[in-house]
C-alpha positions in Angstrom: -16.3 -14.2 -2.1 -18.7 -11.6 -1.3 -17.9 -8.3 0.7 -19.8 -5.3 2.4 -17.5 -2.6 2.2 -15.0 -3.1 -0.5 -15.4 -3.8 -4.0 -13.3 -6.1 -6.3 -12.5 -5.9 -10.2 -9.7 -7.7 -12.3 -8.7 -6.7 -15.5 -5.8 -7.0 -17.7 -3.8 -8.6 -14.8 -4.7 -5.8 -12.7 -6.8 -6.3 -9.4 -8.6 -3.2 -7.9 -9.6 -2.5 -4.9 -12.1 -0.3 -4.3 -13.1 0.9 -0.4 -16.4 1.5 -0.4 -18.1 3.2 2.7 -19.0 6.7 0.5 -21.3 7.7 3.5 -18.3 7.5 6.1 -15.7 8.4 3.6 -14.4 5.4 3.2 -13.6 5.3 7.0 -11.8 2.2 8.2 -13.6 -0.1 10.9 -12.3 -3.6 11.9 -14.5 -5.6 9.3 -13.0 -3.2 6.3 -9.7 -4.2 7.4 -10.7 -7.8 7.7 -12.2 -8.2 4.6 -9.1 -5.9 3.0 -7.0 -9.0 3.8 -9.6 -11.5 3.4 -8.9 -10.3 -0.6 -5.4 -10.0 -0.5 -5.0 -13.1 0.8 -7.5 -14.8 -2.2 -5.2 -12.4 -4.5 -2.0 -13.5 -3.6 -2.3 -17.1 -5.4 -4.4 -15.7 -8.1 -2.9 -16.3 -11.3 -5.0 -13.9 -13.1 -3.6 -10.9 -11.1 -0.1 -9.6 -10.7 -0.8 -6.3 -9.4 -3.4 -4.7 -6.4 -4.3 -1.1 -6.9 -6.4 0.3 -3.9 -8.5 3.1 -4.1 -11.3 4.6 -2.2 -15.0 4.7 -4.0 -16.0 8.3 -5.0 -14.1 12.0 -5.4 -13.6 13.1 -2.2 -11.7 10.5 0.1 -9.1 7.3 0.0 -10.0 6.6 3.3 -10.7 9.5 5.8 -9.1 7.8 8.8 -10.4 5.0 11.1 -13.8 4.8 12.1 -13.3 6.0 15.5 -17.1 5.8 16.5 -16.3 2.1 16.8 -13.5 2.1 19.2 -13.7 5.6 21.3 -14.7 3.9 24.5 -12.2 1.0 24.2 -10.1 -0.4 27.3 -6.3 0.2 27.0 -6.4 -3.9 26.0 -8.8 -3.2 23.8 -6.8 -0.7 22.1 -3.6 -3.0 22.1 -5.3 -5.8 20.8 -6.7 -3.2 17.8 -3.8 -1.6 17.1 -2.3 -5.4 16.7 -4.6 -7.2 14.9 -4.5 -4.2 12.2 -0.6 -4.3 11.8 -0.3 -7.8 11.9 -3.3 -8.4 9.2 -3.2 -5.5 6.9 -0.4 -2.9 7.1 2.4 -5.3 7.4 0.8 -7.8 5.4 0.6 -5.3 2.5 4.2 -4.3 3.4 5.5 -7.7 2.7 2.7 -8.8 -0.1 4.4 -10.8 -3.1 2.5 -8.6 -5.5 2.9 -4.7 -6.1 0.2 -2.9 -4.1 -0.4 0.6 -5.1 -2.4 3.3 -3.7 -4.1 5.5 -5.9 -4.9 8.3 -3.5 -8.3 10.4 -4.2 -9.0 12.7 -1.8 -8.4 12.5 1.9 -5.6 10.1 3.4 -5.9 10.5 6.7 -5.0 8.7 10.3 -5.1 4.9 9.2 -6.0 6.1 5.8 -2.4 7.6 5.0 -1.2 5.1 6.9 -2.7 2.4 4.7 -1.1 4.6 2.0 2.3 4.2 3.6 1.9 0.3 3.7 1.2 0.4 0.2 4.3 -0.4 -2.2 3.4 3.0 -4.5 1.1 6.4 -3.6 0.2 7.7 -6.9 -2.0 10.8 -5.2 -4.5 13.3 -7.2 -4.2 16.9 -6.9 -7.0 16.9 -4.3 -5.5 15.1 -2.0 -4.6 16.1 1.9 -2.7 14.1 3.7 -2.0 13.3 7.4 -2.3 11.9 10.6 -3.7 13.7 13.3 -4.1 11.3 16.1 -2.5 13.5 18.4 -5.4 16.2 18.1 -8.0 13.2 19.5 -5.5 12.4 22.3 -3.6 9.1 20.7 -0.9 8.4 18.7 -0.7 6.7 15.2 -1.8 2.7 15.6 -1.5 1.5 12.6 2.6 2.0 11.6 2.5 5.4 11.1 5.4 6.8 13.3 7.4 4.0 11.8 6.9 4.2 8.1 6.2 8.4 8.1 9.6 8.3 9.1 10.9 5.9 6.7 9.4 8.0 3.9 10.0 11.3 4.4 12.9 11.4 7.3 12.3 11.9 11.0 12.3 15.5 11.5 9.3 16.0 8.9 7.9 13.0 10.8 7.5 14.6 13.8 6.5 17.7 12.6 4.1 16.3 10.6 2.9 14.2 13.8 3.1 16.8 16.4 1.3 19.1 14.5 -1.2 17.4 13.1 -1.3 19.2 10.2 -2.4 18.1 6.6 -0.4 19.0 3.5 -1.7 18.7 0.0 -0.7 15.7 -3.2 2.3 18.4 -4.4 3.6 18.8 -0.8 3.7 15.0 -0.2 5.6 14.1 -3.4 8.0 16.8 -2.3 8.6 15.0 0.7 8.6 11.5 -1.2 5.6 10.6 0.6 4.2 9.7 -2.3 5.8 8.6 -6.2 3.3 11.0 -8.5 0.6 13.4 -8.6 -2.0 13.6 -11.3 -5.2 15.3 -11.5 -8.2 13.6 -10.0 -9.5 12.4 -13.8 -6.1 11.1 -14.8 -5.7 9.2 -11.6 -7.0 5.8 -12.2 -5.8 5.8 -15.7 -1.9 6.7 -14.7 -2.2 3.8 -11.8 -3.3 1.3 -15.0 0.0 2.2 -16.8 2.6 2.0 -14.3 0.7 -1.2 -13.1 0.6 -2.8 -17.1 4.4 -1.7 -17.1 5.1 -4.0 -13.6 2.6 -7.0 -15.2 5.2 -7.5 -17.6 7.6 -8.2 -16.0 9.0 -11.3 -13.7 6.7 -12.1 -11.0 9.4 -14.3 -9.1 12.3 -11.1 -9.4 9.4 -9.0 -8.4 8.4 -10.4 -5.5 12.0 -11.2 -4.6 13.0 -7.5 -5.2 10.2 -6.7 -2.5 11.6 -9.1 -0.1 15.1 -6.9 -0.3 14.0 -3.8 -0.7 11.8 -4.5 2.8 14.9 -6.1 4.6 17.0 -3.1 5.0 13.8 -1.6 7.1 13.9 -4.6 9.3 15.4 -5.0 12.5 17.9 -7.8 12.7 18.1 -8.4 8.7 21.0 -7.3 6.4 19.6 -6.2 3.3 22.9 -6.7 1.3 22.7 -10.6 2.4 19.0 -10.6 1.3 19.8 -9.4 -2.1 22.4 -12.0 -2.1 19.8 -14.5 -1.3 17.3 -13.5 -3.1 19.2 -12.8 -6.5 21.0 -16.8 -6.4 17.5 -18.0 -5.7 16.4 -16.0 -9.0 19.0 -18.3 -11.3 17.5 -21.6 -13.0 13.8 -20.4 -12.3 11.9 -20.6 -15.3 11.5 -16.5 -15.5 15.3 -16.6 -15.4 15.8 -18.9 -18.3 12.9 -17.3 -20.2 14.7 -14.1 -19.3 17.4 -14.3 -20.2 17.7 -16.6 -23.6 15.0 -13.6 -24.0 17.2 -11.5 -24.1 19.7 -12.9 -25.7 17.8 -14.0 -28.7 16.6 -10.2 -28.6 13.1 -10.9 -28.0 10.2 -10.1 -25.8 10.3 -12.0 -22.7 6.9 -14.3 -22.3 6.7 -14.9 -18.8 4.2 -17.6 -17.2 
């Protein structure tokens, strides 16, 4: 499958994902985004890989925001359709992906950057980093889940600060907030994303993905996550990781899961 703005690479179980638009900062435009879930999408039944990492190409930006050149003179269907097509496709298709997805943040996350971030499962952000969304300063709001999953994150009051302001904090500021898991320097980056990603390839894909499933049920209107976990755990027993996993366990071994 070949792409024009993002790169592909799997190694070691590990898929990267690699945004590459270096002249416009990694900017995202409506063929990024479809060829983002194009990948996913080829990922998700890809034995060889059992965790996405996304990152933007170069040092100075995960994704600068949304290409705004491309939709400034939209129609207010035009913009519903865009805002729609993006959630529906990407951001709450990487929400509820199977697979861990983590965003290793190098440089500037902002507007639909950030808010591909906050889709993402983990934000593992370099010490370069500036966050934000400041779609209020260009006359609209956050398109792309934003408001919701800001909020989710960090709590609404820092939400709307955050939002009303439009201001940017830095990689220490965000993991303060628990907007994002770590912060590393920008040459340790990638390397620290590997671990934490080997760690997760060792483990159960099944529990993991059913883990994701709960974990993303108690953000959902409608759902109870306590019955999901219910669910989800009795669907774990008698599946091969379980049996492997456990007589694993008990015959105090390493766990060899298929």
């Amino acid at each position: 499958m070949k792409f024009e703005n993002i790169l592909i690479e799997t190694k070691d179980k590990i898929s990267t994902i690699t945004i590459n638009r270096p002249n416009k900062l990694n900017a995202l435009n409506i063929l990024t985004i479809k060829e983002l879930h194009n990948a996913l999408e080829a990922l998700s039944s890809d034995n060889s890989c059992k965790v996405v990492v996304i990152t933007g190409s170069g040092t100075k930006a995960f994704v600068a925001g949304a290409d705004i050149s491309e939709f400034y003179k939209f129609s207010k269907q035009e913009g519903y359709q865009l805002s729609q097509d993006g959630q529906t496709n990407l951001f709450d298709f990487i929400e509820n992906y199977s697979k861990p997805v983590i965003a290793a943040i190098n440089g500037y996350a902002l507007g639909g950057g950030l808010e591909l971030a906050m889709a993402c499962h983990i934000r593992i952000a370099s010490k370069n980093t500036l966050m934000g969304l400041p779609e209020v300063s260009l006359g609209v709001t956050p398109g792309y889940g934003g408001t919701q999953r800001l909020a989710q994150l960090i709590g609404k009051g820092r939400a709307m600060e955050l939002i009303l302001s439009a201001n940017m904090i830095n990689a220490e500021r965000g993991e303060k907030l628990g907007l994002t898991n770590h912060t590393t320097t920008q040459d340790e980056l990638i390397q620290f994303t590997y671990e934490l990603a080997r760690k997760m390839t060792t483990n159960s894909s099944t529990a993991i993905a059913a883990s994701i499933k709960c974990i993303n049920s108690n953000f959902k209107d409608g759902e109870n996550g306590y019955i999901t976990e219910i669910n989800e755990f009795s669907n774990c027993f008698q599946s091969e990781d379980f049996i492997e996993g456990t007589n694993a366990f008990i015959e105090k071994r390493k766990a060899k899961f298929k």
